[in-house]
C-alpha positions as CSV (number, residue, x, y, z in Angstrom):
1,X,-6.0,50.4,-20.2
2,X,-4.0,53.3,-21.1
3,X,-0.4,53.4,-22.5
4,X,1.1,54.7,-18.7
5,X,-0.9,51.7,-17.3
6,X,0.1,48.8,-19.6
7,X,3.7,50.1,-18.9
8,X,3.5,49.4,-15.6
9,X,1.8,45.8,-16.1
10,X,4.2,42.6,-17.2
11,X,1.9,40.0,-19.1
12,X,3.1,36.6,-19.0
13,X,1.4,34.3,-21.5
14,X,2.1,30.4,-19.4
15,X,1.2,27.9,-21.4
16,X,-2.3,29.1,-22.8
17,X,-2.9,30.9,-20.1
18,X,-2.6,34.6,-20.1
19,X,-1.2,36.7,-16.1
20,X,-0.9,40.6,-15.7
21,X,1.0,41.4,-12.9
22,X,2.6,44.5,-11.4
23,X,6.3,44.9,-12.6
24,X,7.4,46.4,-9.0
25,X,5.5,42.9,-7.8
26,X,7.0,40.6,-10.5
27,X,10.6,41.8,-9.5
28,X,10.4,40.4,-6.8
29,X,11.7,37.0,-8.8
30,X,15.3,37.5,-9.3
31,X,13.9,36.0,-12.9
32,X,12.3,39.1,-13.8
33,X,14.3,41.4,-12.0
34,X,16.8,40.7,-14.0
35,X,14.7,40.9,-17.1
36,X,13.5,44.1,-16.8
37,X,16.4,45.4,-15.4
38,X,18.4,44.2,-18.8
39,X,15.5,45.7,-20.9
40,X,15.4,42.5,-22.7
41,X,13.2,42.3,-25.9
42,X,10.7,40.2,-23.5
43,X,10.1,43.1,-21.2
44,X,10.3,46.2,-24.0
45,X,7.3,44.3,-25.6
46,X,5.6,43.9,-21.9
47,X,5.1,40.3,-22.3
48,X,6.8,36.9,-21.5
49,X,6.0,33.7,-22.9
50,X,6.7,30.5,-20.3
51,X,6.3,26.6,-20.1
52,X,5.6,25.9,-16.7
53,X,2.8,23.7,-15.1
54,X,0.0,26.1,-14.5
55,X,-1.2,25.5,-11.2
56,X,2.5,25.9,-9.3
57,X,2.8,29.0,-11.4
58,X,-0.4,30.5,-10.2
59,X,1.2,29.5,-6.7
60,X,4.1,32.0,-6.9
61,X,1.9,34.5,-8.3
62,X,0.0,34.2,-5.5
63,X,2.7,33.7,-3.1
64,X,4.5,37.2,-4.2
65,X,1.3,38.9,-4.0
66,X,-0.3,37.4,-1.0
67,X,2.9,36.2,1.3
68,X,1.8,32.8,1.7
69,X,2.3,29.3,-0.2
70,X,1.0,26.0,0.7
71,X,3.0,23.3,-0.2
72,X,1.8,19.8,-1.1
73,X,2.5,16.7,-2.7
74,X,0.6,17.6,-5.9
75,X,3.0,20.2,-6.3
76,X,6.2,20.0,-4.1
77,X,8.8,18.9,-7.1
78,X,7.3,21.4,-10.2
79,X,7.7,24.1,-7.5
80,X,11.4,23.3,-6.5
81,X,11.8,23.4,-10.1
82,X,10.4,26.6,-10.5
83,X,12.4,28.1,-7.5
84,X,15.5,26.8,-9.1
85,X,15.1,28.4,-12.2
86,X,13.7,31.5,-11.2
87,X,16.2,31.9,-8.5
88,X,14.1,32.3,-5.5
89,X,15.6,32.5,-2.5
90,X,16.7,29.2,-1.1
91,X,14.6,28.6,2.0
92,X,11.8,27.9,-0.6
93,X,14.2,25.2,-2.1
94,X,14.9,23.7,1.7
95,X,11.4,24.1,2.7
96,X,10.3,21.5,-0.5
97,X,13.2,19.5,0.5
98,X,12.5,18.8,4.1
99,X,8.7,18.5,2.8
100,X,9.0,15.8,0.4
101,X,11.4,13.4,2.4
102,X,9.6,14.0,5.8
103,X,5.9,13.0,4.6
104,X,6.7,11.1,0.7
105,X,4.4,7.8,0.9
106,X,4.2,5.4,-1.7
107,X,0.4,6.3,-2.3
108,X,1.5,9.5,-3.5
109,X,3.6,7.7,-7.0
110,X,0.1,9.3,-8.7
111,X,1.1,12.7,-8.1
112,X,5.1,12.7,-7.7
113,X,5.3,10.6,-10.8
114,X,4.1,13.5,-13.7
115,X,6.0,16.0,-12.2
116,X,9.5,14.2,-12.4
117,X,11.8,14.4,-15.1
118,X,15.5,13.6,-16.3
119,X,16.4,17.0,-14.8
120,X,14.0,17.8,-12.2
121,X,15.5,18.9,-8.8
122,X,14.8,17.3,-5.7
123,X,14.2,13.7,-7.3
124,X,15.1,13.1,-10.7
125,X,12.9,10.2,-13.1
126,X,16.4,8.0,-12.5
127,X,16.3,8.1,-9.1
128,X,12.7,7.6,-8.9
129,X,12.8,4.7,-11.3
130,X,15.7,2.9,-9.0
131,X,13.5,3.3,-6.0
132,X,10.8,1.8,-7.4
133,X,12.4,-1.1,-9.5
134,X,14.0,-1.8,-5.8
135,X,11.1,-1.8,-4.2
136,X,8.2,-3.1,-6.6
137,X,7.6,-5.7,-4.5
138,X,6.6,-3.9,-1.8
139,X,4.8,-1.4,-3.7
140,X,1.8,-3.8,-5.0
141,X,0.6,-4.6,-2.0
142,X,-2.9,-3.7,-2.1
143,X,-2.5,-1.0,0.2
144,X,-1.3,0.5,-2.2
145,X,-1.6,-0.9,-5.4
146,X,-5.4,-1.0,-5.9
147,X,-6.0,2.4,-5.9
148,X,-3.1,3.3,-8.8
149,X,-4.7,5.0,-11.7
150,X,-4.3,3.2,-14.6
151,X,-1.8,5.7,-15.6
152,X,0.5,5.1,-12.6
153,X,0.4,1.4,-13.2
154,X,1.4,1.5,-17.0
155,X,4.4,3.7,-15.8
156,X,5.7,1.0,-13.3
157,X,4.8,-1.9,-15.0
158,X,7.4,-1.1,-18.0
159,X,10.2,-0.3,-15.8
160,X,13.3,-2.8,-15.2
161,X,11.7,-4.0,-12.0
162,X,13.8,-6.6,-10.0
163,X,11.3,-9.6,-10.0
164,X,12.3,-13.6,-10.4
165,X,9.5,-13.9,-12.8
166,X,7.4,-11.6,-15.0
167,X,4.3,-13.6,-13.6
168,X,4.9,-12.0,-11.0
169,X,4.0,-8.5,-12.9
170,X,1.2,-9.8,-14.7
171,X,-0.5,-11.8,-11.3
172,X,-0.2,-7.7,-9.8
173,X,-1.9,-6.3,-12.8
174,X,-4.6,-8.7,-13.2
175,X,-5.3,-8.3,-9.0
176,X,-5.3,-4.4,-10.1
177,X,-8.1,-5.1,-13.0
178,X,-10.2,-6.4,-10.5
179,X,-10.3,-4.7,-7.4
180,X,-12.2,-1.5,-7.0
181,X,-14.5,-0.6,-10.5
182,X,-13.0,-3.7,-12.1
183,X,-15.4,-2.6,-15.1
184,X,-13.9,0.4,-16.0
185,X,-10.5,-1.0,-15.8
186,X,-10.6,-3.7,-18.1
187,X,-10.7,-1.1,-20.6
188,X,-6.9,-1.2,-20.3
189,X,-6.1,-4.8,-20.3
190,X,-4.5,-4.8,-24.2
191,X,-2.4,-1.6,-23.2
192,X,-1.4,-3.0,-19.5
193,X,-0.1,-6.6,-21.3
194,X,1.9,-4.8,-23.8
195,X,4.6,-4.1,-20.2
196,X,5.1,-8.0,-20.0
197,X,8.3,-9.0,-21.2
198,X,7.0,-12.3,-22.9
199,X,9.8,-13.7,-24.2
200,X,11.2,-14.1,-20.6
201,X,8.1,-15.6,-19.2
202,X,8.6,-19.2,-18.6
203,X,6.1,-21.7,-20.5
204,X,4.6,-23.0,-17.1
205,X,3.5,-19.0,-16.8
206,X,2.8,-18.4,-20.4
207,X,0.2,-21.5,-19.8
208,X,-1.2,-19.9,-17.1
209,X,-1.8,-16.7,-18.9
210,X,-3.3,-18.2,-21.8
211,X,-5.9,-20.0,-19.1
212,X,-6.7,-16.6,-17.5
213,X,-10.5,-16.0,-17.7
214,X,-9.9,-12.6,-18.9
215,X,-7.3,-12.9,-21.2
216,X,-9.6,-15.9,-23.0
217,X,-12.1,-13.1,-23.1
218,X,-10.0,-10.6,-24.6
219,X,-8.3,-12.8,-27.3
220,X,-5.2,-12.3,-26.2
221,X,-2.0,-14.3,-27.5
222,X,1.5,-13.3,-26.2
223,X,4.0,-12.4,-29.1
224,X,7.1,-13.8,-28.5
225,X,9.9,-12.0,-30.1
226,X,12.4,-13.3,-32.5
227,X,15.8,-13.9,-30.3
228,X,17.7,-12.0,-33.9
229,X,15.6,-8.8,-32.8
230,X,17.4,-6.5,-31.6
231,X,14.5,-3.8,-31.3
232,X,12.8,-5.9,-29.4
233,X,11.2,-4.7,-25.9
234,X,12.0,-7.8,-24.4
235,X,15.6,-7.3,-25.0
236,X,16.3,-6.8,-21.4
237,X,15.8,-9.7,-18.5
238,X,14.5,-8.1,-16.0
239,X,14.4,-11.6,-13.6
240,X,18.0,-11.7,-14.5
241,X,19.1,-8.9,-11.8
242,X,20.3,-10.7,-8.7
243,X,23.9,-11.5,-8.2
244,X,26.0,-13.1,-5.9
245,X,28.7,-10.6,-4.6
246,X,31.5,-10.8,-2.8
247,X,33.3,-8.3,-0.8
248,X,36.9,-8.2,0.3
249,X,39.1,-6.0,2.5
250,X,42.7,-4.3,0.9
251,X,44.8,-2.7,1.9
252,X,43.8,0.7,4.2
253,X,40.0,1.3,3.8
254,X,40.1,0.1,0.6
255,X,37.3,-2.6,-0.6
256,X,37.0,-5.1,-3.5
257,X,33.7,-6.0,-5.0
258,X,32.9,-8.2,-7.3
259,X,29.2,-8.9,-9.2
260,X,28.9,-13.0,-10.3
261,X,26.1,-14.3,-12.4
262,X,24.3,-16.7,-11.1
263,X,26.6,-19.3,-12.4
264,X,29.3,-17.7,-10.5
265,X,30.9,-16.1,-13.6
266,X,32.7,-12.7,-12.8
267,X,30.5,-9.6,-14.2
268,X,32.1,-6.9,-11.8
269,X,35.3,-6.6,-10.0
270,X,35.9,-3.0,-8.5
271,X,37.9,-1.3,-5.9
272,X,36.4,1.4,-4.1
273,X,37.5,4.0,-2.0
274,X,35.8,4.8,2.0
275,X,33.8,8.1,1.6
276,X,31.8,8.2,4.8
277,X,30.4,11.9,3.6
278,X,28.1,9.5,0.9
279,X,24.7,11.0,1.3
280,X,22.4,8.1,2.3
281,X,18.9,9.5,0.5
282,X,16.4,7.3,0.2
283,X,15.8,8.5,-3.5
284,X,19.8,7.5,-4.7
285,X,21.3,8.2,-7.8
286,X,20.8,5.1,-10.3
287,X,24.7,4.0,-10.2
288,X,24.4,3.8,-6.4
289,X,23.6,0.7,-5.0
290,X,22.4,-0.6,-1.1
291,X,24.0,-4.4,-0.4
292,X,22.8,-5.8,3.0
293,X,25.3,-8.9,5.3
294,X,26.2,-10.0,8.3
295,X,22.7,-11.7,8.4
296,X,21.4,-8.9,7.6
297,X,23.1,-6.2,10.4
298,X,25.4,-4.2,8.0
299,X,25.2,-2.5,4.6
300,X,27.2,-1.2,2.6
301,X,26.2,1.5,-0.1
302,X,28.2,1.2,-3.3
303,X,28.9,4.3,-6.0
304,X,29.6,2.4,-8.9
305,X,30.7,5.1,-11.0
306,X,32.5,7.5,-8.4
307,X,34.2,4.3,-7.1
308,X,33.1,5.2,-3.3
309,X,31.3,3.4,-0.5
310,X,29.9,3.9,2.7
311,X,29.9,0.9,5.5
312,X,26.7,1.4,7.8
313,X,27.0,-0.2,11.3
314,X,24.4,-2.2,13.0
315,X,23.3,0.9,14.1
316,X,23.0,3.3,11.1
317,X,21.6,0.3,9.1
318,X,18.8,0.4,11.1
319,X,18.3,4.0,11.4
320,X,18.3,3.8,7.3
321,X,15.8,0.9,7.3
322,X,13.8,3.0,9.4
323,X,13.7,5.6,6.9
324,X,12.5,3.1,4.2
325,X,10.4,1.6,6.5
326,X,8.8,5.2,6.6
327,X,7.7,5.4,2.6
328,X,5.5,2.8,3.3
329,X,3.6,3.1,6.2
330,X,-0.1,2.6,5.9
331,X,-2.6,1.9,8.7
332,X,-3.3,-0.6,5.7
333,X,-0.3,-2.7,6.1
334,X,-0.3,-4.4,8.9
335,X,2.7,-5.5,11.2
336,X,2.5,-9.4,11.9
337,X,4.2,-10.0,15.4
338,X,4.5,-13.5,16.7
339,X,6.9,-14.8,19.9
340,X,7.2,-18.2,21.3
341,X,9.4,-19.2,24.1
342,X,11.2,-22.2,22.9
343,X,13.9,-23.2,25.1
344,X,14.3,-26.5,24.2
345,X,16.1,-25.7,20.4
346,X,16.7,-21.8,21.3
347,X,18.4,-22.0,24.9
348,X,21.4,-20.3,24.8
349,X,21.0,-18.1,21.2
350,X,21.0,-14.4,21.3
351,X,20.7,-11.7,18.3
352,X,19.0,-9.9,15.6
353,X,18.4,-10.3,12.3
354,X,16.7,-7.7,9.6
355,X,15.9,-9.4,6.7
356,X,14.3,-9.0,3.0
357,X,12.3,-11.0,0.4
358,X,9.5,-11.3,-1.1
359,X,8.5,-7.7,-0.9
360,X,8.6,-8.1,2.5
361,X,11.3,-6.9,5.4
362,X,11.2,-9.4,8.9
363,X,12.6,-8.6,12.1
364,X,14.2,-11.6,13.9
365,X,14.8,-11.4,17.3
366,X,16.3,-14.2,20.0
367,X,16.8,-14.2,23.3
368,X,17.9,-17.2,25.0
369,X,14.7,-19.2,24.4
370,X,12.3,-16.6,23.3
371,X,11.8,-16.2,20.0
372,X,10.0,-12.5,18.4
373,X,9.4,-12.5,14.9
374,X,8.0,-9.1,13.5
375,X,6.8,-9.0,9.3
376,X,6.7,-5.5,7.5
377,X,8.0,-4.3,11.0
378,X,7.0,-0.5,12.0
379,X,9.8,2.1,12.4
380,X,8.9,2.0,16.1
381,X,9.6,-1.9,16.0
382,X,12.9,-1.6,15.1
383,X,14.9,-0.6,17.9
384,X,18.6,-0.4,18.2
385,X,18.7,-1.7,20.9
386,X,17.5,-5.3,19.8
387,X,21.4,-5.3,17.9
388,X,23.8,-4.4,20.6
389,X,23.6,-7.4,22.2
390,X,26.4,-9.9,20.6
391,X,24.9,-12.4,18.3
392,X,25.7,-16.0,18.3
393,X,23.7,-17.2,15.1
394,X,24.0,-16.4,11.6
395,X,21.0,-16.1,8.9
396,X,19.3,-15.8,5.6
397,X,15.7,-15.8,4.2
398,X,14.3,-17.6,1.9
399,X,10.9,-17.4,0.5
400,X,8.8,-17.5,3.4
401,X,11.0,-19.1,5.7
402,X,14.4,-18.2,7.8
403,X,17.5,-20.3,8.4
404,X,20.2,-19.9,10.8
405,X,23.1,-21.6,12.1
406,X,24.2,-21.3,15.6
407,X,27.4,-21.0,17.2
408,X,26.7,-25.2,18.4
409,X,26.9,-25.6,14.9
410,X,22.8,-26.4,15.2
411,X,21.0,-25.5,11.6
412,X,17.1,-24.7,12.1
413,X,14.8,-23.0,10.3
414,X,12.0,-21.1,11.1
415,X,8.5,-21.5,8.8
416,X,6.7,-18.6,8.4
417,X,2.6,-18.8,7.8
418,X,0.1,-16.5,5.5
419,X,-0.5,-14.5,9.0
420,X,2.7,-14.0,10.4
421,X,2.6,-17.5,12.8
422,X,5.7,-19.7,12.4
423,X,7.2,-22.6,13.7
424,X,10.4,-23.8,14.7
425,X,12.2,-26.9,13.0
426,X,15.7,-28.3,13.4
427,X,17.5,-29.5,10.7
428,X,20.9,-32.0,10.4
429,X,23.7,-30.5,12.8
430,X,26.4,-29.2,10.5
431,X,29.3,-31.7,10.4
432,X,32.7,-31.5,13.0
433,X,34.6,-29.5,10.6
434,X,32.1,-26.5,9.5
435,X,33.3,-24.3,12.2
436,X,30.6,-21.3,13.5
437,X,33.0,-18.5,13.4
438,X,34.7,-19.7,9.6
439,X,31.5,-19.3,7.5
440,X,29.0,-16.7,5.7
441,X,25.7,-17.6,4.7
442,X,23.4,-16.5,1.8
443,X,20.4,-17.4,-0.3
444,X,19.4,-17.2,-3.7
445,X,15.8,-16.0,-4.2
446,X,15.8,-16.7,-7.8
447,X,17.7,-20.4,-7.6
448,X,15.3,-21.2,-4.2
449,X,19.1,-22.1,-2.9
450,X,21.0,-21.9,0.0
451,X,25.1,-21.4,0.2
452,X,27.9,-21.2,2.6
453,X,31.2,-20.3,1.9
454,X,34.0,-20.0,4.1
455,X,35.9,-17.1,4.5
456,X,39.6,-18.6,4.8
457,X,39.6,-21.3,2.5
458,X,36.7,-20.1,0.2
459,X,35.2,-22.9,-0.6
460,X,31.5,-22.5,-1.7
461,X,29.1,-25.0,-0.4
462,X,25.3,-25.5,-1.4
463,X,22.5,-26.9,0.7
464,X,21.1,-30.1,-1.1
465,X,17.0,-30.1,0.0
466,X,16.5,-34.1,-1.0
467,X,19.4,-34.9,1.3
468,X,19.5,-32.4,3.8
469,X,23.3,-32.2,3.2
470,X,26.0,-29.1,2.4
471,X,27.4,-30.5,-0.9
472,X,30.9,-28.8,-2.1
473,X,30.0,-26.9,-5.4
474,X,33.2,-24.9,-5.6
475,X,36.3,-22.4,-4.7
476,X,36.5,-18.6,-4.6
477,X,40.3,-17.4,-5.4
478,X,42.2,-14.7,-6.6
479,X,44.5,-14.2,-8.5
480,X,46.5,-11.4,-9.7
481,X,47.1,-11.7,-13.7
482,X,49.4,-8.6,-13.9
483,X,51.8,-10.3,-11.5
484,X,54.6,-12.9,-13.0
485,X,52.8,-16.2,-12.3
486,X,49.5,-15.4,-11.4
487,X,50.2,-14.6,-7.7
488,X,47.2,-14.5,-5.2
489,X,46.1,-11.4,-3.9
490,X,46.1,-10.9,-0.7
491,X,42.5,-10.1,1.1
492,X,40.4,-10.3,3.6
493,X,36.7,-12.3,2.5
494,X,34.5,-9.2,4.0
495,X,31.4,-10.8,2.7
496,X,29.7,-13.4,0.7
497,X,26.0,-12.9,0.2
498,X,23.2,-12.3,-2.4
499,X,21.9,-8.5,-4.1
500,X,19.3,-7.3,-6.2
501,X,21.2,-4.7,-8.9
502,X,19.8,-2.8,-11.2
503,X,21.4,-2.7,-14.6
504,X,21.8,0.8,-14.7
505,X,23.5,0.8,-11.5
506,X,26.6,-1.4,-12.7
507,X,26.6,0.2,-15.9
508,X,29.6,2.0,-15.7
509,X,31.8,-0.9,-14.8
510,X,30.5,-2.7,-17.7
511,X,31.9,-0.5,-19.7
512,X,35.0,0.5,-18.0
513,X,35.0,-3.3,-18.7
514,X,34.2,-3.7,-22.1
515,X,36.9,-0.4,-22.9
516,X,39.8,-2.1,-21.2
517,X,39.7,-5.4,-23.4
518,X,39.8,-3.1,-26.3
């Protein structure tokens, strides 16, 4: 190539991989127009050295020369990288936008997970980790699940996943060793056990893993940490991340939350400001947190560390849940649908309940008799129309099974089976002085429990299974300490009800927290 020749060619050196490309081309990035324009000491020598993943780089090579990119899962978030920085125009940025949230699945975690990082744009490792801690339940199904590489398992597996047990990650991985080429994966058992946190892992559990034909084969015996270790991995209880919150109305828009263990000792107490402009991305930042009530009808999306919340409506929730709903469909999953007309306990009830557990979300319809119960619900099941009527029952779930209390004051709950059947059973009638109107109701997933509390006199009851009784376990009150005598606040109970909240979500009011007491 001669001297008039090589001027007119830019060689960028990517990675090891060496490109020559036309400078009147390559200016077409405002990147290198700017470059050469500036003379910089990159483009005097005629050459560029880069760090960008190969393949998407190749793509806007090709793209300037050829007019045409094809966008794709494998490569949607390293490209709206590589716009960002090179400054392309921002229709490209848009275009991998409205790509990724219209078509992301859960079976593509494989590909979106190597290309995220702390800073990548579009979805960041944060926000990506908070999605999937929140939803790791839902995520092993085998739908999903069995067909992870073993690289995408590792990943999720060491996360803070919200789980009431770690057996609950280690029953998922061993179902991952053997499904599908079970041979090959038992190659990474030793790695895969290392992302247990053992020393949180009840001895009923740690007995069963001992007993696991597998881990006898492998000579495997868990290493429980010292509780003095303060490097240890297990340092952090990840079955330790559902709290009871409470929700109360101030003065204007204004809301008060506050975050209690599950021994109903304070953690959290916040007030946050209305901002209905609160983006409500599936993929949220890690400080942002989703809190469903009303039986599961309203939500409310907290911003922890801007101090902000938006209050969805029967309506919106559902449209969000829809948009969950969509990140894992799968002609895999299947939607359970079951009715029954029961007038006989159901005469006379009418609403609609969307509820969560167990990595599972359940539709709950009545209608004056007939009962429709949907499991893993499509977003075409869930019309908003099922939640304009007016509802005259209130519910939780528990485990496989939903309770509600009626308006008659009648308590039932409905039994759910492996395959979506369920049957209808009434429970003791709730005493003369629980009154319909006066009372929230929530359930513990962790504590297999079942509260009421009511929201004038805030008294906190808990349903006793051996005597099929609401025993009084306590009282909710405020007071304000800054005033002379310890005056009660004035408020309005919003909500009482149960949340799964990531650590890293409440973060910075722990430590707003921790600085005020010092």
């Amino acid at each position: 190539m001669d001297s008039l020749e090589s001027d007119d060619q830019l060689t960028i050196i990517n990675r090891s991989t060496e490109h020559r490309i036309s400078k009147k081309l390559i200016r077409r990035i405002p990147y290198f127009d700017k470059m050469l324009s500036h003379e910089c000491l990159e483009s005097k020598e005629n050459k560029v050295v880069l760090d960008f993943d190969e393949k998407t780089f190749k793509m806007i090579l090709d793209w300037i020369e050829m007019g045409l990119m094809y966008i794709k899962m494998d490569n949607v978030i390293n490209l709206c990288n590589m716009a960002d920085y090179f400054g392309i125009n921002d229709d490209l940025v848009k275009d991998c936008v409205t790509y990724f949230h219209e078509n992301f699945r859960i079976s593509n975690l494989p590909v979106i997970i190597p290309q995220v990082t702390s800073t990548s744009k579009l979805v960041n490792s944060s926000a990506l980790n908070a999605f999937i801690c929140r939803h790791f339940l839902k995520i092993v199904k085998p739908a999903f699940w069995w067909d992870f590489p073993f690289e995408t398992i590792d990943y999720i597996c060491k996360l803070d996943l919200m789980i009431d047990s770690e057996i609950t990650v280690f029953d998922a991985t061993m179902e991952w060793v053997m499904k599908w080429d079970h041979y090959s994966k038992k190659s990474h058992v030793k790695v895969l056990l290392n992302s247990f946190r053992w020393c949180h892992m009840e001895s009923k559990h740690l007995t069963k893993v001992k007993e696991n034909t597998l881990i006898k084969y492998e000579g495997f015996e868990p290493i429980l940490c010292s509780p003095r270790d303060v490097d240890c991995d297990c340092i952090f209880n990840r079955t330790k991340q559902e709290y009871f919150i409470v929700i109360e109305k101030l003065m204007d828009t204004d809301l008060r939350i506050k975050v209690l263990d599950s021994n109903f000792l304070p953690l959290v107490n916040q007030v946050v400001q209305l901002d209905a402009s609160m983006p409500m991305n599936v993929f949220h930042d890690e400080h942002i947190s989703d809190i469903s009530f009303d039986s599961g009808r309203k939500m409310v999306r907290v911003d922890w560390k801007q101090n902000k919340y938006r209050l969805l409506d029967s309506e919106a929730y559902v449209s969000h849940h829809s948009e969950i709903a969509k990140c894992f469909e799968s002609r895999f999953v299947p939607t359970h649908y079951q009715d029954t007309q029961n007038p006989s306990s159901c005469e006379n009830i009418y609403g609609s309940s969307l509820l969560e557990a167990n990595g599972k979300f359940v539709l709950l319809r009545i209608d004056d008799g007939l009962v429709a119960y949907w499991s893993d619900p499509k977003p075409g099941n869930i019309e908003f129309k099922l939640f304009e009527d007016e509802n005259n029952f209130i519910s939780t779930i528990l485990g496989e099974n939903i309770y509600i209390i009626t308006e008659n004051s009648d308590f039932m709950t409905f039994k759910i089976g492996r395959e979506g059947e369920f049957e209808i059973d009434d429970l003791k009638k709730l005493a003369e002085q629980f009154k319909f109107d006066d009372f929230f109701i929530a359930s513990s997933q962790v504590g297999n429990e079942i509260f009421l509390v009511d929201k004038f006199t805030k008294n906190v009851f808990r349903f006793s299974w051996f005597f099929e009784e609401w025993d009084p376990i306590g009282l909710l009150i405020n007071y304000d300490c800054s005033q002379t005598g310890g005056q009660k606040e004035l408020s309005e109970l919003l909500t009482f009800t149960t949340a799964f909240l990531s650590i890293n979500a409440i973060r910075p009011c722990l430590k707003r927290k921790l600085d005020s007491m010092n």
